[in-house]
C-alpha positions as CSV (number, residue, x, y, z in Angstrom):
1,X,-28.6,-13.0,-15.4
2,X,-26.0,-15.9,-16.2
3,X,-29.2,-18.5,-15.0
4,X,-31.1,-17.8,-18.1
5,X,-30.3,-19.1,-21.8
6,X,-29.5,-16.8,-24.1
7,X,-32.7,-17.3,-26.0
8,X,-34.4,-17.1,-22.9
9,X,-38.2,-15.8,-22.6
10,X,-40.0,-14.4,-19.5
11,X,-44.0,-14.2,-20.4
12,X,-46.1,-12.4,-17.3
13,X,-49.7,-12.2,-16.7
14,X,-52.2,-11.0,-14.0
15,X,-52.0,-10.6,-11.2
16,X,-48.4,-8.7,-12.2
17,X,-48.0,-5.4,-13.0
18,X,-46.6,-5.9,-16.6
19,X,-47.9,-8.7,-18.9
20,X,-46.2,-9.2,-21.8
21,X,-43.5,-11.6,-23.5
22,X,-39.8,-10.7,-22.7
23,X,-37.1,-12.2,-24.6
24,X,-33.5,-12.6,-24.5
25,X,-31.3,-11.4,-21.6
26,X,-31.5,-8.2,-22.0
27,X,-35.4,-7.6,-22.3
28,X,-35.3,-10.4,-18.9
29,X,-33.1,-8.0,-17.0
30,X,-34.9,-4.7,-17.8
31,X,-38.2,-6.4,-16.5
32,X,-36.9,-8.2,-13.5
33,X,-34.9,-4.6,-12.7
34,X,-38.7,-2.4,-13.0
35,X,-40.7,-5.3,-12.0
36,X,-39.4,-8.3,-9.3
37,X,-36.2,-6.4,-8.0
38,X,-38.4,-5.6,-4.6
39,X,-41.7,-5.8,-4.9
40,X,-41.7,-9.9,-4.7
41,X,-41.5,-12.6,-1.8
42,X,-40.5,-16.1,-2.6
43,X,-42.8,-18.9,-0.3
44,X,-40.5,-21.9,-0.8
45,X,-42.7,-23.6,1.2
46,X,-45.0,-23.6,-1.4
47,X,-43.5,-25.2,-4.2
48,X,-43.6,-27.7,-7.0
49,X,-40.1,-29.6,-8.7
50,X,-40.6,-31.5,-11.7
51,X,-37.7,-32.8,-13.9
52,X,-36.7,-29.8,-15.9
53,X,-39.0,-27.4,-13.9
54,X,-39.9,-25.9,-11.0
55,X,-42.7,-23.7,-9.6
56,X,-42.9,-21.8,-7.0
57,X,-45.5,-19.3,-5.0
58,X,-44.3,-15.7,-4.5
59,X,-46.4,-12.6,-2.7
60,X,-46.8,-9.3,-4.5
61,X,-46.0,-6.5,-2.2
62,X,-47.8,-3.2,-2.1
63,X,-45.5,-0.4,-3.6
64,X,-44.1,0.3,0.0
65,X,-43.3,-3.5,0.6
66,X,-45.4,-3.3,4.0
67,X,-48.6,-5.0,2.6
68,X,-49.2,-8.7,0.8
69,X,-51.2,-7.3,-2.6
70,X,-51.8,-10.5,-4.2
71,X,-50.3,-14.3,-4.6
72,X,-48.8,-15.6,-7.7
73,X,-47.0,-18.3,-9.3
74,X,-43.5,-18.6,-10.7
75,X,-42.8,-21.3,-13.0
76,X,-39.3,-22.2,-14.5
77,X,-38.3,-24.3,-17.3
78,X,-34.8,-25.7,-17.6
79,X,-32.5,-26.7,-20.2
80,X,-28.5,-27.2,-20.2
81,X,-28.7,-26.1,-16.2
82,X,-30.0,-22.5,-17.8
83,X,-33.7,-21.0,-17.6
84,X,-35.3,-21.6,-21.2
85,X,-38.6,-20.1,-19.6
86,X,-39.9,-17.8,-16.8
87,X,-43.8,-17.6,-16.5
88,X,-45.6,-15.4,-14.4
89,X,-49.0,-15.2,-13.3
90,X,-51.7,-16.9,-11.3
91,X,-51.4,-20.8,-11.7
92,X,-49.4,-22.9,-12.6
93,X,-49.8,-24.3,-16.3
94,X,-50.4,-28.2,-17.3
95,X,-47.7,-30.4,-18.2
């Protein structure tokens, strides 16, 4: 948890399993414990680096891991070499 800011918010959206606005470190770890901790494959091949941002595709696993469920997005802003933002869901967002 010592990438994020302490004012750090996570905001998730379809296709995850939780949607909602997280904020601070300790709402960020509780989620990313019950939510991302396994169920979640990174495709760095598939990803987009901006200034203070990247974003990134990830695969949502079935609840045994053995089966892609869905594709998502990952997108996170930067500030002070911290996360500021972590957004979840579908695409990515403009600007």
């Amino acid at each position: 948890m010592g990438f994020f800011a302490e004012d750090a918010e996570l905001v998730s959206s379809a296709p995850f399993p939780s949607r909602g606005s997280h904020r601070g470190k300790r709402q960020i770890r509780n989620f990313v414990a019950e939510h991302m901790a396994g169920n979640i494959r990174m495709d760095l091949t598939k990803k987009q680096v901006a200034r203070n941002g990247v974003a990134w595709t990830v695969r949502l696993l079935e609840g045994d891991g053995s089966h892609d469920r869905s594709e998502a997005v990952v997108e996170a802003q930067f500030r002070d070499g911290k996360i500021r933002a972590l957004r979840l869901g579908d695409e990515t967002q403009p600007g």
